[in-house]
N, C-alpha and C positions, 0 to 999 in steps of 0.2 A: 269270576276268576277263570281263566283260560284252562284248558285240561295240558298235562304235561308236553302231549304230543307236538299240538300244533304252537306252544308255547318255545318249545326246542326247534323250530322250523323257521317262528318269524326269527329267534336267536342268530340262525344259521343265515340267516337272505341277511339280516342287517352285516356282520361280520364277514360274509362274502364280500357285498356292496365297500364296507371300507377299507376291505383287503385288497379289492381291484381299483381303487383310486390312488395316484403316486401326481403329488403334486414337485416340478421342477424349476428353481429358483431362476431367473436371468442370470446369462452367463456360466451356467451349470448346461452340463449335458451328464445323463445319468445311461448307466449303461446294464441290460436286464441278460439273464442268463435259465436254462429252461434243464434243470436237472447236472447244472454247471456248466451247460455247455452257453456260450452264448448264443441269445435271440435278436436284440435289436436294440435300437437308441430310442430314447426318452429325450425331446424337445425340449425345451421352458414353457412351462404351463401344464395345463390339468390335463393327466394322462391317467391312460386305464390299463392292467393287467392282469393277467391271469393268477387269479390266488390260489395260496397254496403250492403252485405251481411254478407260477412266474415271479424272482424276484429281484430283488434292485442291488446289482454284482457292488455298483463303485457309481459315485457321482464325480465329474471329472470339469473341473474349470475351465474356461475358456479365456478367463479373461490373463491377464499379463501379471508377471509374476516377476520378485527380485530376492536376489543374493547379494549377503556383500559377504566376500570371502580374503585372508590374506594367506600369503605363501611366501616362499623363497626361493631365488635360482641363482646361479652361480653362472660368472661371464668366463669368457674363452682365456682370461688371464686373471681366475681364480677370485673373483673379487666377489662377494656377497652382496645380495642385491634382494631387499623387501618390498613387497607387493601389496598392495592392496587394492582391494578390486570390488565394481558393482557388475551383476551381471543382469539385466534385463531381457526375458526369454518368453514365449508364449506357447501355446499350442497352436499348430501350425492352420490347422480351419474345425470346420465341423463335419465334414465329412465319417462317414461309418468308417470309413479303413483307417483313416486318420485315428479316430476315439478307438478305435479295436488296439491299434499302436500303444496310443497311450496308456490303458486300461491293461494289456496285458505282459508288456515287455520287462516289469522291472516288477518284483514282489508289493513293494509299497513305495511311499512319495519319499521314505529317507533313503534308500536303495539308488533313486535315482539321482538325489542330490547328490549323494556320494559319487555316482559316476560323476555325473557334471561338472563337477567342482575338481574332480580331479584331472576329467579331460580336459577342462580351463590350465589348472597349473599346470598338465603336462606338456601343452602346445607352447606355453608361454616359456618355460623352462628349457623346451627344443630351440626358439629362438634366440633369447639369449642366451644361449651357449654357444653362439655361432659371435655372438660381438663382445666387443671390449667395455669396460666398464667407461669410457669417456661417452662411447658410442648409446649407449643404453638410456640415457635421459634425453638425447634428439631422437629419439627413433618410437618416442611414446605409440603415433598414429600406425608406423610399421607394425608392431608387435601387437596390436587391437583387428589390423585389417588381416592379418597370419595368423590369428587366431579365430576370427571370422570364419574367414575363407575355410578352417582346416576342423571345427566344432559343428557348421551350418550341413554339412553333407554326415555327419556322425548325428546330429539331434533332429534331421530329416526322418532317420530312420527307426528313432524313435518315437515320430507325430510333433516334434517338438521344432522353432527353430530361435535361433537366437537374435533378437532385436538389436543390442547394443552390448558395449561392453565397453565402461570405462576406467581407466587404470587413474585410482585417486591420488595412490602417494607412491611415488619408488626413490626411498633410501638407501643406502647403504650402513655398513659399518660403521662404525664411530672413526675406527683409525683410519679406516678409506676417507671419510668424510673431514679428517685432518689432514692428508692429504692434499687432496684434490681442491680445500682450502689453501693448502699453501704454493700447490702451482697457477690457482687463478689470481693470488696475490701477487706471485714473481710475475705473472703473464702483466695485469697492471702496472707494477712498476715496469718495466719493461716497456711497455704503452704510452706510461707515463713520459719514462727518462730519452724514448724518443721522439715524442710529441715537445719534448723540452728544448730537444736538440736541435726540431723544424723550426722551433719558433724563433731559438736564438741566431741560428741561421738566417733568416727572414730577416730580424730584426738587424744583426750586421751588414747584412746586403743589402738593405735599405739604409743605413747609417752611412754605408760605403757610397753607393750611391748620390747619397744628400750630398758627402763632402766633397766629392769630382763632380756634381753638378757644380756646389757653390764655387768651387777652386776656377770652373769654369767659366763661371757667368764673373767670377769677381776677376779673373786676367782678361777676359772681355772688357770690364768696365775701366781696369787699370789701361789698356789699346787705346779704348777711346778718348779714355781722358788725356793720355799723353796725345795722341792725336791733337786734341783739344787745345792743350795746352804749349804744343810747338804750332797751330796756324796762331793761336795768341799771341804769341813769340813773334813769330813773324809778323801779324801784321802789326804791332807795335814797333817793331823795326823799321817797318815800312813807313809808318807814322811820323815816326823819329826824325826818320830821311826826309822826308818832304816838308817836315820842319825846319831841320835844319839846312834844305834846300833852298826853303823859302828865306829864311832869314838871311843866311848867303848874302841871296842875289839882292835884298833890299839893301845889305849894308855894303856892297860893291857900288849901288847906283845912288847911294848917300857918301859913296869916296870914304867909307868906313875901314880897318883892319878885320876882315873877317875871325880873325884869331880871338875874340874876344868873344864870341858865340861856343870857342872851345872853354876858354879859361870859366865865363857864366856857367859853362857845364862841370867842369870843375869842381865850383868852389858850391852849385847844386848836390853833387855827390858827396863830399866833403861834410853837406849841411845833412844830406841824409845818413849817411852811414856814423854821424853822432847824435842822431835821433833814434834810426832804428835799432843801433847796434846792438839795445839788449844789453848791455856791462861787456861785450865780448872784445876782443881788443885784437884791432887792425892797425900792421903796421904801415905806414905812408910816409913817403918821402917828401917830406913840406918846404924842402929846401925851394933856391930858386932855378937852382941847377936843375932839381926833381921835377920841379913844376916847367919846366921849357922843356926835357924830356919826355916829360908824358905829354905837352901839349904838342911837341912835335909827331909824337905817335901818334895821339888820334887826328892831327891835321895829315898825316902820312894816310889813315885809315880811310879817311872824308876823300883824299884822294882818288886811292882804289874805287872806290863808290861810285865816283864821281866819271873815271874813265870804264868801270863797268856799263853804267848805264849811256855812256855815249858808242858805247859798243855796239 
């Protein structure tokens, strides 16, 4: 057995030995101070210090870090407006001034959420208070990159900067949110009752249109047909004539009465107008008076004709 002395010495080297070894995790930076004042940064991995002496103030992450936080702010025409919010933040490098920043600006790590959290509501609450509550749900990216911009130069100075910030939900009041339900309903109908109004429009000026096309094409087809039906006219007339041209001139060179080419047309008409007539009732003069009358008129007619075309 060892005598007391040197028994109290090896005591002493082993407890020095594990008092001057400080082992530091990845992603940790640990921060040593020499009578409280600080000395210097501790890497990741197996470090040595001064024991007794030298000892380990605060170990400080490196790696990235989140909050989700909610709040309230009020728009420029009084309207409540709920937040909630992720904030995504890191320590800004590893730098010694950097970890001095962070290690000694704020008492401890709930001191500085506190700040953070309220310097987020505060910038957020400055902006909206400059818009309208219609304005406040299109302006999500504005009031993320205004509070960026206005958190990133304040958490520089603490070692700190802010990666991201996402705004998750922004609601309003219930009675705002009955509201603004029922002007995007009237804005619908509205949307609606004039999209009703395009359509019916369209659709009569197209109905309009169909019926002065057809009105058109169909007094076009009425033109031609009568067209049509007065050269008919005619050349059936013409037809006639040189029928009863012809007949004429054979019964003049057979020493015939040509008058009998009338009365044969006659008693033709005569046989049609009691075939065609339908039941309808045509009055005719059958005397023999009638019949020398009329036969003199269309031999008076055959006439005309007759000195026309010698004309």
């Amino acid at each position: 057995m060892l005598p007391i002395g040197p028994l109290l010495f090896l005591i002493f080297i082993i407890l020095t030995a594990v008092l001057s070894i400080v082992t530091v995790q990845q992603g940790t930076i640990a921060i040593t101070t020499i009578f409280g004042k600080f000395s210097r940064v501790l890497r990741p991995g197996l470090n040595f210090k001064i024991p007794f002496i030298e000892r380990v103030f605060k170990k400080i992450s490196v790696q990235n870090r989140s909050a989700e936080l909610g709040f309230q702010a009020v728009t420029i025409d009084q309207a409540n407006v709920n937040f909630t919010a992720m904030l995504l933040y890191s320590v800004i490098n590893s730098d010694e001034e950097t970890i001095k920043n962070v290690a000694f600006k704020f008492v401890d790590d709930r001191n500085f959420m506190q700040a953070l959290v309220r310097s987020v509501e505060g910038s957020v609450r400055a902006f909206v208070a400059t818009k309208k509550q219609a304005e406040v749900l299109i302006t999500r990216r504005e009031i993320v990159e205004s509070v960026k911009d206005q958190l990133d130069r304040t958490l520089e100075d603490w070692g700190y900067h802010l990666i991201d910030l996402q705004l998750n939900d922004i609601t309003f009041d219930e009675e705002v949110m009955r509201s603004m339900a029922k002007v995007v309903a009237s804005n619908n109908l509205r949307s609606a009752a004039e999209n009703e109004g395009q359509a019916l429009l369209i659709t009569r000026t197209k109905a309009a249109e169909a019926e002065g096309n057809f009105i058109k094409i169909s007094a076009q087809a009425e033109k031609e047909a009568a067209q049509l039906k007065g050269q008919g006219i005619a050349l059936f007339r013409q037809e006639v004539a040189k029928g009863m041209a012809g007949a004429a001139k054979e019964m003049e060179e057979a020493k015939l009465d040509a008058s009998l080419i009338l009365f044969s047309m006659w008693t033709e008409a005569i046989k049609n107008f009691a075939q065609e007539g339908k039941g309808n009732v045509i009055f005719l003069d059958g005397s023999a008076d009638g019949m020398q009358k009329t036969m003199k008129e269309m031999m008076a007619m055959n006439q005309l004709s007759q000195n026309a075309k010698n004309k």
